[in-house]
LOLO-427920 format. One record per residue: chain; x, y, z of N, C-alpha, C, O in turn; residue in three letters. Coordinates in steps of 0.02 Angstrom, whole numbers, padded with zeros to 5 digits. Layout:
# LOLO-427920
A/X/Y/Z/X/Y/Z/X/Y/Z/X/Y/Z/ala
...
# end
This chain:
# LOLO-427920
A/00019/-00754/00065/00078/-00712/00079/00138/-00741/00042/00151/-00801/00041/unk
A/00177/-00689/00011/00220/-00715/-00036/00293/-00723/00032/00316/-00680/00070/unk
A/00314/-00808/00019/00366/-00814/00061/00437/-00794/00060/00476/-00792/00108/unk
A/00454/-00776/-00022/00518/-00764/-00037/00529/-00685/-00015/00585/-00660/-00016/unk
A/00465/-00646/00004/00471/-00571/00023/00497/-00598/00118/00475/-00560/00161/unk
A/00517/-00627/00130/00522/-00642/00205/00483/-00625/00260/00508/-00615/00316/unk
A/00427/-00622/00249/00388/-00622/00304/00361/-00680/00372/00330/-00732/00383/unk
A/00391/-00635/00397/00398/-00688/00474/00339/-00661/00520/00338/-00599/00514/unk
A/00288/-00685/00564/00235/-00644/00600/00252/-00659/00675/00218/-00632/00719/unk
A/00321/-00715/00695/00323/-00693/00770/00327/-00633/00781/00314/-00625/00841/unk
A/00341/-00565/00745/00348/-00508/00772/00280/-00491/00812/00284/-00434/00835/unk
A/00239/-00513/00821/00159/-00496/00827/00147/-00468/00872/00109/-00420/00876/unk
A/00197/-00507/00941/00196/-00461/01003/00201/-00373/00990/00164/-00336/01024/unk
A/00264/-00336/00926/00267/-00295/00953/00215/-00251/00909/00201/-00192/00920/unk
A/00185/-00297/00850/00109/-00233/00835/00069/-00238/00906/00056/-00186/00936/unk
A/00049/-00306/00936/00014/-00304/01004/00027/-00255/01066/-00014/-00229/01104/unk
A/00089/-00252/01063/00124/-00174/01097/00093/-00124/01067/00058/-00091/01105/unk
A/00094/-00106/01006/00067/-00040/00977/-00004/-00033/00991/-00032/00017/01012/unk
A/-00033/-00101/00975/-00105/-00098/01003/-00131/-00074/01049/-00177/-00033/01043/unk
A/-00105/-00095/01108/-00117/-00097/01188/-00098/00004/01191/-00141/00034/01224/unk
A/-00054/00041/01167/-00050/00108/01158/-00112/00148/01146/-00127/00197/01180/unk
A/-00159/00118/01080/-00208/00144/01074/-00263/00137/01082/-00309/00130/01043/unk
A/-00258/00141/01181/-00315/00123/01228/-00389/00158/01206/-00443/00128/01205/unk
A/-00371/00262/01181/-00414/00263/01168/-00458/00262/01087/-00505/00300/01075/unk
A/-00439/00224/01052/-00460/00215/00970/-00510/00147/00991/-00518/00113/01042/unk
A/-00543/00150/00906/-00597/00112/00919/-00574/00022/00928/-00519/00004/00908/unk
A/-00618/-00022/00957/-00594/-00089/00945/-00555/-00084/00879/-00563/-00039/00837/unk
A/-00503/-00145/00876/-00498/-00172/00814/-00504/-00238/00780/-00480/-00293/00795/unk
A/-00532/-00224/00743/-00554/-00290/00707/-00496/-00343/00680/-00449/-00329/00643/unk
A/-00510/-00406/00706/-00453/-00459/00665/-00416/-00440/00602/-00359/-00462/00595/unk
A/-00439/-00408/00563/-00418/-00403/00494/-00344/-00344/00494/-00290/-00346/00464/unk
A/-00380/-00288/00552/-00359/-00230/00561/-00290/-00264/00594/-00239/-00238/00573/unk
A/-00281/-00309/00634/-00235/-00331/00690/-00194/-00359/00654/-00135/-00351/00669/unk
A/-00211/-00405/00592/-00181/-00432/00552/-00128/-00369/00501/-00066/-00366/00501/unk
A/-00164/-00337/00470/-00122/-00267/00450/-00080/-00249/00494/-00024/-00237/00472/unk
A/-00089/-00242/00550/-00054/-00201/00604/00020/-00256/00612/00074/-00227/00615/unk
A/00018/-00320/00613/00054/-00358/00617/00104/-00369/00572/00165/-00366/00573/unk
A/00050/-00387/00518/00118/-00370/00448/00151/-00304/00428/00179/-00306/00373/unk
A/00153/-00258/00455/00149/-00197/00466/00220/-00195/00519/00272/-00168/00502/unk
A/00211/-00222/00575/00277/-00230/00610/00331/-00272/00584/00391/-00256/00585/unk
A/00303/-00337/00555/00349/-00387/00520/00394/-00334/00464/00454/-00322/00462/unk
A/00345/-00312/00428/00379/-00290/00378/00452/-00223/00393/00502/-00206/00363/unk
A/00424/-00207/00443/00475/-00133/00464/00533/-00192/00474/00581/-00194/00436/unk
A/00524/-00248/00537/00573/-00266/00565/00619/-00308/00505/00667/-00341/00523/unk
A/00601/-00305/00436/00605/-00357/00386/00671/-00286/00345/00730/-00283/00330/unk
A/00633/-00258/00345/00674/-00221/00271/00751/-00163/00320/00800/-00135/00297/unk
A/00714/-00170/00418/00769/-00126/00457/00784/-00069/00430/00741/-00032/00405/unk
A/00856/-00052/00432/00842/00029/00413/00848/00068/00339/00860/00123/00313/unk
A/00835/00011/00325/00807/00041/00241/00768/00091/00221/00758/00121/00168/unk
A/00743/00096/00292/00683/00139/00273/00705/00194/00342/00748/00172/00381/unk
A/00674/00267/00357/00693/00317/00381/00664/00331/00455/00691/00347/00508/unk
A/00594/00317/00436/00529/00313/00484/00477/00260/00478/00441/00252/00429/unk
A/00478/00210/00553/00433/00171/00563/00390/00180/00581/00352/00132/00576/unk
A/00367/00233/00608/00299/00253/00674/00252/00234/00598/00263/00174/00605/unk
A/00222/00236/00552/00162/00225/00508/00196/00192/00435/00241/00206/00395/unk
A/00150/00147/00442/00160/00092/00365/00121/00091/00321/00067/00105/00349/unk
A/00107/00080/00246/00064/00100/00216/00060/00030/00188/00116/00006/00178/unk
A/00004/-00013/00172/-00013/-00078/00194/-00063/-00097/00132/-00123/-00106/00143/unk
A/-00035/-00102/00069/-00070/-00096/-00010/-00109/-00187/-00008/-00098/-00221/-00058/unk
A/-00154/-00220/00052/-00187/-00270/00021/-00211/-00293/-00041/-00272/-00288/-00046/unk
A/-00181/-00317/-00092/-00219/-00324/-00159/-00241/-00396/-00148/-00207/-00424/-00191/unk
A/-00272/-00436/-00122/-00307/-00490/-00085/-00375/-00460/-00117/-00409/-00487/-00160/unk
A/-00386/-00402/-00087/-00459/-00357/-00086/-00449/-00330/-00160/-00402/-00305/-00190/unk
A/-00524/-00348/-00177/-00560/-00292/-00252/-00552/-00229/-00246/-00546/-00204/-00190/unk
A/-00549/-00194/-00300/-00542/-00117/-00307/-00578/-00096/-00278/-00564/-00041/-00255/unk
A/-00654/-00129/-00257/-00722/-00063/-00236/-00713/-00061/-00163/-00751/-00023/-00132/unk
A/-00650/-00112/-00116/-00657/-00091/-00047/-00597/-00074/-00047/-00549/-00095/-00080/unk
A/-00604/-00010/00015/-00530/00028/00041/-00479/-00032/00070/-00480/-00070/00119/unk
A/-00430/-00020/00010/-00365/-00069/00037/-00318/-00055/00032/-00285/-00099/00004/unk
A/-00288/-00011/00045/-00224/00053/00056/-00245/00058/00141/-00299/00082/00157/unk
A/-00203/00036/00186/-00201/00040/00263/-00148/00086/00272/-00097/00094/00240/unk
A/-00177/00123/00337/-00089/00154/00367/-00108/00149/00433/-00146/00181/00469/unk
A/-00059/00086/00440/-00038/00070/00498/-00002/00110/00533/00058/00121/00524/unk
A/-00038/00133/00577/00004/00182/00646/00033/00125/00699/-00005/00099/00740/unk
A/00109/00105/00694/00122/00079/00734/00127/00100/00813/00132/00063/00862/unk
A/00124/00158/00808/00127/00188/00877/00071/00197/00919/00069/00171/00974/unk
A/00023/00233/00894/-00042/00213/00904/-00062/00154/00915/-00073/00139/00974/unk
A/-00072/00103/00861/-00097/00048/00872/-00169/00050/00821/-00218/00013/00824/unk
A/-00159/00096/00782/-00237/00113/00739/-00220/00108/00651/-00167/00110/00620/unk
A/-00293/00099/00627/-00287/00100/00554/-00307/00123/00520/-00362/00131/00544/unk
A/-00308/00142/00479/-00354/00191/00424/-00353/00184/00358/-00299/00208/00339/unk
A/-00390/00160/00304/-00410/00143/00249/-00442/00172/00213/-00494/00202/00227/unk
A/-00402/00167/00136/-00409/00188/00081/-00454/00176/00019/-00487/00125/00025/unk
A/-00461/00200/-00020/-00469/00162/-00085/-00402/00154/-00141/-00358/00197/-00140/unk
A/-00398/00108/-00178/-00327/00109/-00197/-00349/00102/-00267/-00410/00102/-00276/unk
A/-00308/00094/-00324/-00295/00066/-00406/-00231/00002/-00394/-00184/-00008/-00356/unk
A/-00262/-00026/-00444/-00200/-00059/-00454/-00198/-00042/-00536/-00237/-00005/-00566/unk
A/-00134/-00082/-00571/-00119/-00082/-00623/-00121/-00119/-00698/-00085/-00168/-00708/unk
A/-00159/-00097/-00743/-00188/-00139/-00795/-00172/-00207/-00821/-00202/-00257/-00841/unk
A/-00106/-00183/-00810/-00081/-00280/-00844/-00086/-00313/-00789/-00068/-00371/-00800/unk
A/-00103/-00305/-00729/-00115/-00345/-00662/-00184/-00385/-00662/-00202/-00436/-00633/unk
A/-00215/-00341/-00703/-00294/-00347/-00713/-00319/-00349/-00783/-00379/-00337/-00784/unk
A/-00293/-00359/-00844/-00326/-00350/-00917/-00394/-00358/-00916/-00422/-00309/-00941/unk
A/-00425/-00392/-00900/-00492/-00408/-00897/-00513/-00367/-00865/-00566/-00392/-00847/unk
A/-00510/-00321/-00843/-00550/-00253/-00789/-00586/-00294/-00735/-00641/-00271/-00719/unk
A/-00567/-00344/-00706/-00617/-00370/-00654/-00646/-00334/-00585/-00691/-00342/-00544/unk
A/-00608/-00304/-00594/-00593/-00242/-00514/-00557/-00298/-00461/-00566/-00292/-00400/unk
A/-00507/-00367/-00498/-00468/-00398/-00447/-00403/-00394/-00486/-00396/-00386/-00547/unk
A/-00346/-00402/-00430/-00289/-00401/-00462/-00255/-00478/-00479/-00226/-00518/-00443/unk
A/-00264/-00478/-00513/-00219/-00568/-00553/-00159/-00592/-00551/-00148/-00651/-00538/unk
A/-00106/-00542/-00565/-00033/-00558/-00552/-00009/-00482/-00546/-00043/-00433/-00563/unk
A/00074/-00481/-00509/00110/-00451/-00527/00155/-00446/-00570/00158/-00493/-00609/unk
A/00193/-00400/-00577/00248/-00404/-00630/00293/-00333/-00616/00270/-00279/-00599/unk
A/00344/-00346/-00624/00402/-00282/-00629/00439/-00281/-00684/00493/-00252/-00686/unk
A/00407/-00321/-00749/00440/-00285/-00803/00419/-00238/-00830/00358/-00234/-00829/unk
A/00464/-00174/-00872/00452/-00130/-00883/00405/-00123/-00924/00412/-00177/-00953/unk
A/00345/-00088/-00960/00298/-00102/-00998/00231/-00127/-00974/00177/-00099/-00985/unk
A/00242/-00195/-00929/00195/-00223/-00944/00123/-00185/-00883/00075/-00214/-00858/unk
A/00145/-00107/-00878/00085/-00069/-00844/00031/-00113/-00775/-00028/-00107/-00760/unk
A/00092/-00159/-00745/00049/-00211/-00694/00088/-00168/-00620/00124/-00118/-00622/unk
A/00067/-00205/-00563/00077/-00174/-00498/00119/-00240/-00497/00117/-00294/-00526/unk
A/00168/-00200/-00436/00241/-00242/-00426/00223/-00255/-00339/00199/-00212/-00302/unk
A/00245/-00342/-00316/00224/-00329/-00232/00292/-00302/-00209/00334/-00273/-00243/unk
A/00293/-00315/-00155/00364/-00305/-00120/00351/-00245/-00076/00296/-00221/-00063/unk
A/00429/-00217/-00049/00430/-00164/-00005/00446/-00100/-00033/00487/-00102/-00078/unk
A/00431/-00060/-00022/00457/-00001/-00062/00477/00079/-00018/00440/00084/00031/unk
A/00503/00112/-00020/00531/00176/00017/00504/00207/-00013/00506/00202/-00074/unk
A/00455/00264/00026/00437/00319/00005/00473/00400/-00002/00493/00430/00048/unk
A/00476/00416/-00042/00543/00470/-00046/00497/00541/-00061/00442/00554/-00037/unk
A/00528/00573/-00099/00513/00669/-00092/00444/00670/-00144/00435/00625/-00184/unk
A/00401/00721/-00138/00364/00738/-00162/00399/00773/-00234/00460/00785/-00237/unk
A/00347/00788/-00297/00371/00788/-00363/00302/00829/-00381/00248/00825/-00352/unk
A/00325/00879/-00451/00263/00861/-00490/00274/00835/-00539/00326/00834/-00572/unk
A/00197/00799/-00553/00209/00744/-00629/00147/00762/-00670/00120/00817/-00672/unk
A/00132/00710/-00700/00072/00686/-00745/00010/00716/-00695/-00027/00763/-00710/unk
A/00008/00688/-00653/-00056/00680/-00603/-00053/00731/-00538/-00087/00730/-00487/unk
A/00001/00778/-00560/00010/00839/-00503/00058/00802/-00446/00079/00744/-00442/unk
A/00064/00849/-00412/00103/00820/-00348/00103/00725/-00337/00051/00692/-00339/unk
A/00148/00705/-00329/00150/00638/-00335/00216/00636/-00269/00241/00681/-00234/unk
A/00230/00550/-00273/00256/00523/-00205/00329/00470/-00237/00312/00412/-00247/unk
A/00375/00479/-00246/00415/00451/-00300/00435/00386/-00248/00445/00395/-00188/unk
A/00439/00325/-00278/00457/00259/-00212/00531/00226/-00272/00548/00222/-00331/unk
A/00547/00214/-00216/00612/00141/-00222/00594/00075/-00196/00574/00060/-00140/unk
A/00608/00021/-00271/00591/-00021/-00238/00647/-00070/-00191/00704/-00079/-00212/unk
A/00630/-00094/-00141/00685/-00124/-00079/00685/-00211/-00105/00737/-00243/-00097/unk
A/00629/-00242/-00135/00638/-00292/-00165/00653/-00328/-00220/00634/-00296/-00268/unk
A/00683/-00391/-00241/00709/-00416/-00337/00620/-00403/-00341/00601/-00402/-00399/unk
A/00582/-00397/-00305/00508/-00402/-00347/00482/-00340/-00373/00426/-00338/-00397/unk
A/00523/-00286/-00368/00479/-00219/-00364/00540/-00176/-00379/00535/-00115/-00376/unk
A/00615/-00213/-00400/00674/-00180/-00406/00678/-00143/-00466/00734/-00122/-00478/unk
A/00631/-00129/-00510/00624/-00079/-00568/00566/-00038/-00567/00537/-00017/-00618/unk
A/00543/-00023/-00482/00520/00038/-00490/00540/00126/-00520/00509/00166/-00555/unk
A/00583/00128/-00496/00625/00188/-00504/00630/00204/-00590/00620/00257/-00620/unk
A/00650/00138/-00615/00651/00145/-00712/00570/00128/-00722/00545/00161/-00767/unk
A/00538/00094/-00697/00458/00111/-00712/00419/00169/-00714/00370/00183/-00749/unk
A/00458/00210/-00660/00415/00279/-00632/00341/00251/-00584/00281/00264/-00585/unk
A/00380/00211/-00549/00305/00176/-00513/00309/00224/-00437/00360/00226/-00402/unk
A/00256/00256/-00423/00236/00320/-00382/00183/00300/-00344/00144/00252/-00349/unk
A/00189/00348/-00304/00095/00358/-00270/00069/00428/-00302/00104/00477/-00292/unk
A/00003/00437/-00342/-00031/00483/-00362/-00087/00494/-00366/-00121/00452/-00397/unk
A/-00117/00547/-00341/-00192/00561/-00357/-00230/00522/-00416/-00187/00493/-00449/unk
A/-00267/00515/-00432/-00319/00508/-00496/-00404/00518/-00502/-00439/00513/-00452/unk
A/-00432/00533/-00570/-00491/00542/-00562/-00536/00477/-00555/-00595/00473/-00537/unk
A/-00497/00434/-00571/-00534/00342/-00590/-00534/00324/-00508/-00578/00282/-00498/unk
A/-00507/00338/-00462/-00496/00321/-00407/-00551/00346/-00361/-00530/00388/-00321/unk
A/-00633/00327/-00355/-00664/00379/-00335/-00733/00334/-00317/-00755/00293/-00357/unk
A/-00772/00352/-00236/-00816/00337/-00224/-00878/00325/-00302/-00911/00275/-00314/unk
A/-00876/00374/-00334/-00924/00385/-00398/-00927/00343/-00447/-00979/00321/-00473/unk
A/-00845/00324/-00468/-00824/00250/-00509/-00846/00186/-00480/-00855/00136/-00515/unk
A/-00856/00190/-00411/-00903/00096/-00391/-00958/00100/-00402/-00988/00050/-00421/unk
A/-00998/00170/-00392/-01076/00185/-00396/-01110/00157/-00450/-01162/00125/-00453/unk
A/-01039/00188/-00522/-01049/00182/-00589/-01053/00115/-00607/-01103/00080/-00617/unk
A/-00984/00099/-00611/-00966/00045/-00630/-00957/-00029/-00595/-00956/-00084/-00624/unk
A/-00950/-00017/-00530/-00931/-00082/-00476/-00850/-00098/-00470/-00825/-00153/-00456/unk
A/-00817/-00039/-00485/-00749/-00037/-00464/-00713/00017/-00489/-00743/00063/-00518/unk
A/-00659/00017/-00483/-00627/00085/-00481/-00588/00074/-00563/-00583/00019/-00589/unk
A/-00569/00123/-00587/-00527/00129/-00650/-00448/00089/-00635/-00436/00068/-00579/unk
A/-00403/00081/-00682/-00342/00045/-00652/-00299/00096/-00682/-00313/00133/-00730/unk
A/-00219/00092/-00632/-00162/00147/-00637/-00115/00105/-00705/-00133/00058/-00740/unk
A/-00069/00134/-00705/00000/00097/-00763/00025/00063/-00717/00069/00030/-00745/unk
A/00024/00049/-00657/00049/00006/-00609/00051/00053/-00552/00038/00030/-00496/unk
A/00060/00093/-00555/00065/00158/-00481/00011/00142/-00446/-00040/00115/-00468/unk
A/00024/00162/-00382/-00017/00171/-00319/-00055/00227/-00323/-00031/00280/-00302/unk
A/-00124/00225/-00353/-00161/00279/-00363/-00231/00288/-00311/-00278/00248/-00306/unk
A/-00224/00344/-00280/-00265/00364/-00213/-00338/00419/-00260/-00341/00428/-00321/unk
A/-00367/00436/-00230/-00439/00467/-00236/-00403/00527/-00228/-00356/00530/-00189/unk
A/-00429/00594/-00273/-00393/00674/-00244/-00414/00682/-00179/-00368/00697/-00141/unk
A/-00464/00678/-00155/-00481/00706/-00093/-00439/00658/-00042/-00419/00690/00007/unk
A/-00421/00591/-00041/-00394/00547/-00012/-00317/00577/00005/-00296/00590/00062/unk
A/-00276/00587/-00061/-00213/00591/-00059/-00153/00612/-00015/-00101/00588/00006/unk
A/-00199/00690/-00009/-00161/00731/00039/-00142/00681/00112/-00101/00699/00154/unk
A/-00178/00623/00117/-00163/00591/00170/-00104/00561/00164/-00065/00564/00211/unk
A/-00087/00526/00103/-00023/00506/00095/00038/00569/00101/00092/00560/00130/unk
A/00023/00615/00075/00092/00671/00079/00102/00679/00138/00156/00695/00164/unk
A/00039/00666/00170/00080/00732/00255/00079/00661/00303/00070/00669/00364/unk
A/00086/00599/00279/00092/00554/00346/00104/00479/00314/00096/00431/00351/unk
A/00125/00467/00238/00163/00422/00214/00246/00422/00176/00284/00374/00168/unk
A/00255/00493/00157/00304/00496/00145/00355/00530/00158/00348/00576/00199/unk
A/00408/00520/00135/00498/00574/00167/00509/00519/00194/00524/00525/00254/unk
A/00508/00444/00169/00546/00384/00183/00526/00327/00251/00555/00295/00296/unk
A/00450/00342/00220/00434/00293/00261/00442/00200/00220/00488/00176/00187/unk
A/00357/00163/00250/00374/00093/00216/00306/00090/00175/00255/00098/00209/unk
A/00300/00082/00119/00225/00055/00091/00240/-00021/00048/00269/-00025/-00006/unk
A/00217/-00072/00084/00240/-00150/00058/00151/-00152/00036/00099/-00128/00059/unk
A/00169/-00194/-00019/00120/-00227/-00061/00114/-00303/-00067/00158/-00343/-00052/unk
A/00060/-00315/-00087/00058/-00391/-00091/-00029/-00415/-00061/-00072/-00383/-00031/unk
A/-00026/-00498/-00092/-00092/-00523/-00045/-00085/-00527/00024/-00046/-00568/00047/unk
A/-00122/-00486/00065/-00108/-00499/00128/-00203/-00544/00142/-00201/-00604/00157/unk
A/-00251/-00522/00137/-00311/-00565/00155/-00319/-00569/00240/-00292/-00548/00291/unk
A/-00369/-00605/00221/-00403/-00603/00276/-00387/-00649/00345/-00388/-00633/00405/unk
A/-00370/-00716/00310/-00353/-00770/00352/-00272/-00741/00393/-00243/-00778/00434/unk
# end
């Protein structure tokens, strides 16, 4: 966990609050509790920067491309739900299906960590898309990047079958088409999607 993004986890009690809400969802697994946690840290971190807390969108790049690691943390609930994600080429040159570093200079087509605001729907390149601001110096040239959340075809159960990982974005947050619509109707109009290694431990 990157320390200069300020992440603090006494908040834990109040994902454990959210937890205890969603008496009836399935167990959750350590990993899941852990999301759920950094997930509260992070709201209580960036305050009202952001519009709506009830659900966080939770970009683990810890995890390889071929497992769902795009979370949305329902803080209210207490539940999680997972994605498949892209990350971004200069993050990865070597196509490993792992991500290597970040970067937020312009060009260098890598994924930026930090916190970011999700704002109005658009169309672009990749159809309807999710335009973000970034809230951190780590991710503070999203906006002149054009770094988004968007559909793609590389993003796809069929690409691990093939290949053993998913295709990589220019740095954008790129979801599966059939996936996406999940992000429009319950990640954005200013919610939180923070990035970074979060893992397992």
């Amino acid at each position: 966990m990157a320390a200069g993004l300020g992440l603090t986890l006494p908040v834990r009690a109040l994902a454990q609050d959210a937890v205890a809400t969603g008496a009836s969802a399935s167990p959750l697994t350590p990993y899941e509790r852990r999301v759920l946690d950094v997930a509260a840290a992070q709201v209580q971190r960036v305050g009202d920067k952001v519009w709506r807390s009830d659900l966080v969108g939770i970009a683990d790049f810890a995890q390889p491309s071929w497992k769902p690691r795009l979370h949305f943390a329902n803080l209210e609930a207490g539940t999680v739900r997972s994605f498949l994600l892209a990350h971004g080429k200069g993050s990865d040159p070597q196509h490993s299906g792992w991500l290597q570093s970040f970067s937020k200079v312009p060009g260098s087509e890598a994924t930026s960590r930090g916190a970011y605001l999700t704002c109005e729907w658009y169309k672009g390149k990749y159809g309807t898309s999710i335009r973000l601001v970034g809230l951190d110096s780590d991710n503070s040239t999203a906006l002149e990047r054009a770094i988004v959340m968007h559909p793609a075809w590389y993003v796809d159960q069929a690409m691990i079958e093939k290949w053993g990982k998913l295709g990589r974005s220019e740095g954008c947050f790129a979801m599966s088409n059939e996936s996406f619509n999940e992000a429009l109707w319950h990640l954005s109009g200013g919610r939180l999607l923070f990035a970074d290694r979060i893992g397992e431990a």
